[in-house]
KEMARTOR-380246 format. One line per 4 residues: their letters; for each residue x, y, z of C-alpha. Coordinates in steps of 0.25 Angstrom, whole numbers. Layout:
A) X Y Z | ...;
//
This chain:
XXXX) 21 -419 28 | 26 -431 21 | 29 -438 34 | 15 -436 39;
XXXX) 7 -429 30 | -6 -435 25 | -3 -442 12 | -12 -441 -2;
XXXX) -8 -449 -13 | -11 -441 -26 | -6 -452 -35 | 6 -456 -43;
XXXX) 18 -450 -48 | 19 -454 -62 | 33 -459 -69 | 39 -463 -55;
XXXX) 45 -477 -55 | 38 -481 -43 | 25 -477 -35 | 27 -463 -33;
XXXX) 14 -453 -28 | 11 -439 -26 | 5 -437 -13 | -1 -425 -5;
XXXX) 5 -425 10 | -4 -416 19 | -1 -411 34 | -9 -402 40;
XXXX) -13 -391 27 | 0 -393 21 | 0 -402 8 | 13 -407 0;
XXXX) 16 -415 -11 | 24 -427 -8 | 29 -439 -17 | 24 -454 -11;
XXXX) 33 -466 -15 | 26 -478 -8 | 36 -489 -4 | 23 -500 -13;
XXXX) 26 -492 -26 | 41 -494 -27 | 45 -503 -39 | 55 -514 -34;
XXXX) 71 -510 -39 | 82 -520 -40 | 92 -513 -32 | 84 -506 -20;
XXXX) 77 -513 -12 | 62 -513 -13 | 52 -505 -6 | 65 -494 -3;
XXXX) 62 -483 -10 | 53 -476 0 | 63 -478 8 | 73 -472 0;
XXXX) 68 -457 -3 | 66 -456 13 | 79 -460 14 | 85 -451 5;
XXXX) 77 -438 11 | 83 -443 25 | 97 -441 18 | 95 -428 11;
XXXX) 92 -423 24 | 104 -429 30 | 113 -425 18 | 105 -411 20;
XXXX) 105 -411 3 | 89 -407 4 | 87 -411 -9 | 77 -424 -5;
XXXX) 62 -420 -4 | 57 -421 11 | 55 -438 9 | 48 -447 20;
XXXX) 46 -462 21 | 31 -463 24 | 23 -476 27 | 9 -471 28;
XXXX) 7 -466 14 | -2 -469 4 | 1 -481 -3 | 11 -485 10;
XXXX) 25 -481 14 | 33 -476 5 | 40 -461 3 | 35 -448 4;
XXXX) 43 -436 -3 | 40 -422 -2 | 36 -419 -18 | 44 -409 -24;
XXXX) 35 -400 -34 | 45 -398 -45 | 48 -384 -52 | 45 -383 -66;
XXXX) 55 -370 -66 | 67 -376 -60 | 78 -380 -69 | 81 -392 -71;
XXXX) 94 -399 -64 | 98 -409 -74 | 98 -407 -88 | 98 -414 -102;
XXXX) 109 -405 -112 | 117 -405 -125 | 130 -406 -121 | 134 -392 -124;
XXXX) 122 -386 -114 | 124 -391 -103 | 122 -379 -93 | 135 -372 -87;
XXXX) 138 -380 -73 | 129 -394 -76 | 136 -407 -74 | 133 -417 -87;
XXXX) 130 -429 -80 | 129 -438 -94 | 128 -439 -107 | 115 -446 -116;
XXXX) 110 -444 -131 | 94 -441 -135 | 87 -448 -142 | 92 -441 -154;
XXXX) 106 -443 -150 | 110 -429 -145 | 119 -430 -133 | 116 -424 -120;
XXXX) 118 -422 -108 | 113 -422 -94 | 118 -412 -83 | 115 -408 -70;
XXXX) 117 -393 -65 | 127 -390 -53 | 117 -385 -43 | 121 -388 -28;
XXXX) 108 -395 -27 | 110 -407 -36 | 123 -407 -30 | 116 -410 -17;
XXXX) 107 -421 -23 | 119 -427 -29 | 125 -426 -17 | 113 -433 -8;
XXXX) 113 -442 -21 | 126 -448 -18 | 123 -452 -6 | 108 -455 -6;
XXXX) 114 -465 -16 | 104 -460 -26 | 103 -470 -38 | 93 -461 -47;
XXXX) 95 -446 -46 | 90 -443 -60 | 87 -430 -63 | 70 -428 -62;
XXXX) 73 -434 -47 | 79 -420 -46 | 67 -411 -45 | 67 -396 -42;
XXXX) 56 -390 -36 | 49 -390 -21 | 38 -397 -11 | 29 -385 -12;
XXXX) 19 -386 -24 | 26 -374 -32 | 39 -374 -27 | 45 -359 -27;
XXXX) 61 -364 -23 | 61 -375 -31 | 74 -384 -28 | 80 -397 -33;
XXXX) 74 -411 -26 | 80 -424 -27 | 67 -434 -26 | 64 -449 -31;
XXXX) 77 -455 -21 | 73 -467 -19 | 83 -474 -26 | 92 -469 -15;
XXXX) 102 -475 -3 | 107 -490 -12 | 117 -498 -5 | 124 -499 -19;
XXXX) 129 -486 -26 | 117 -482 -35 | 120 -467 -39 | 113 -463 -49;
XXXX) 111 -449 -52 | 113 -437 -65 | 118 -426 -54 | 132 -433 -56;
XXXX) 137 -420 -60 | 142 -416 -45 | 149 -429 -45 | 165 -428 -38;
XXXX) 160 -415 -33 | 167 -414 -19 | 157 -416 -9 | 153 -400 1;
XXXX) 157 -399 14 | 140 -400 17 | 141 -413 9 | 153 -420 16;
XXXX) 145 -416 29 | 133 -422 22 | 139 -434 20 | 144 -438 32;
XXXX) 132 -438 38 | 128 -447 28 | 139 -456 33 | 138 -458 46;
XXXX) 132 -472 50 | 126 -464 64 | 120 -451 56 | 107 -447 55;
XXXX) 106 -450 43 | 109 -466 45 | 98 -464 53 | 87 -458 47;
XXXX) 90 -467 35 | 89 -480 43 | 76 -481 41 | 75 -481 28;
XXXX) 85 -487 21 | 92 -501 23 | 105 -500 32 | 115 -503 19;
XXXX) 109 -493 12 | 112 -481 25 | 127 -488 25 | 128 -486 9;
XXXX) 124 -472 12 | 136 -469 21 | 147 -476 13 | 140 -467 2;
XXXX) 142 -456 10 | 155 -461 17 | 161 -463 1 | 156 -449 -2;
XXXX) 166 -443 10 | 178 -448 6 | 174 -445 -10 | 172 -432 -6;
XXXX) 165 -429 -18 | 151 -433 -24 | 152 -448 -32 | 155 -449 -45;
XXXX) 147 -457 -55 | 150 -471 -53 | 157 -479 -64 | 151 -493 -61;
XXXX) 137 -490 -64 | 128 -479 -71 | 127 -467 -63 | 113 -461 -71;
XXXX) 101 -463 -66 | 90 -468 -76 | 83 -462 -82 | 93 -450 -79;
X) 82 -438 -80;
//
């Protein structure tokens, strides 16, 4: 559907940063949802090439698949949309019910098991906390994360819920990756919590894949990505082997995305 489905642009997404639009993609009587980023409505960045973005999100549901983490939305690169090429993103319809995977708490309540990832003030000065829970899906993003090179995993581009309209099985999505695949290390996320945690037997296999120069994943990615940023991927992945263990923060830089929430 999203790779050859009939395309209705509904409008804009308001409070995105760059061009972002709600579209209807038909095939035959079926009709989804799905979120259109046009390649023309990207706002230029200093440190990613412009005109990339698009580009980007396809990539990161390429590895996802790869990495078999599941937890990127189906994502294609199409060029005969609306408003011209740009990305095409299954929309997930989000769960009012499900509960929420990162958290804002006074120090003594942070729920049993959640990891503090830092500490900040209100603005009455109280001091908080912000935590993520333990659940194995957010260790598979953090995981995906690390390698996708993900320089802004905060937490409302972690959405539970489901491509159906009222989703009945709501689980936990990672969308907005298009600040993905740097050649420089850019990690930025608040699922820090799983940090130093020793990489699954499923994980290790994952990764290898992701290493090797002659894998399908090298080439599904070559399309869509600039040939250092694919050899970044798997010295990334390569660096992950012989840690053994998912990265810590780095010390060098500020590992938080902004804003964090």
């Amino acid at each position: 559907m999203l790779a050859r489905g009939e395309l209705t642009d509904l409008g804009r997404i308001p409070g995105a940063s760059n061009d972002t639009r709600l579209v209807l993609a038909a095939l035959g009587p079926t009709v989804r949802r799905a979120v259109y980023k046009p390649i023309a409505g990207e706002r230029p960045l200093h440190d990613f090439p412009a005109g990339s973005l698009a580009g980007r999100e396809a990539a990161a549901a390429v590895l996802d698949a790869q990495l078999g983490t599941d937890v990127v939305p189906p994502t294609v690169l199409r060029a005969d949309a609306p408003l011209g090429p740009g990305s095409l993103q299954a929309y997930v319809e989000p769960d009012p019910d499900a509960a929420e995977p990162v958290g804002v708490f006074a120090p003594a309540e942070v729920p049993a098991g959640w990891a503090p990832v830092f500490a900040a003030q209100t603005e009455d000065g109280a001091e908080v906390l912000v935590a993520h829970a333990p659940w194995e899906r957010l260790r598979a993003l953090a995981f995906f994360d690390a390698l996708a090179n993900n320089a802004d995993r905060k937490a409302s581009h972690i959405v539970a819920g489901d491509f159906a309209f009222s989703p009945a099985q709501p689980r936990l999505w990672a969308i907005d990756n298009g600040l993905c695949f740097h050649a420089e290390d850019k990690v930025r996320t608040v699922l820090w919590g799983f940090a130093g945690a020793p990489l699954s037997a499923a994980e290790t296999a994952a990764t290898q894949r992701a290493a090797d120069p002659d894998g399908a994943a090298a080439r599904e990615l070559a399309g869509l990505l600039a040939a250092p940023e694919i050899a970044a991927l798997q010295a990334r992945a390569r660096a992950l082997l012989a840690a053994g263990a998912l990265p810590e923060p780095p010390a060098h830089r500020y590992p938080i995305p902004w804003p964090p929430l």
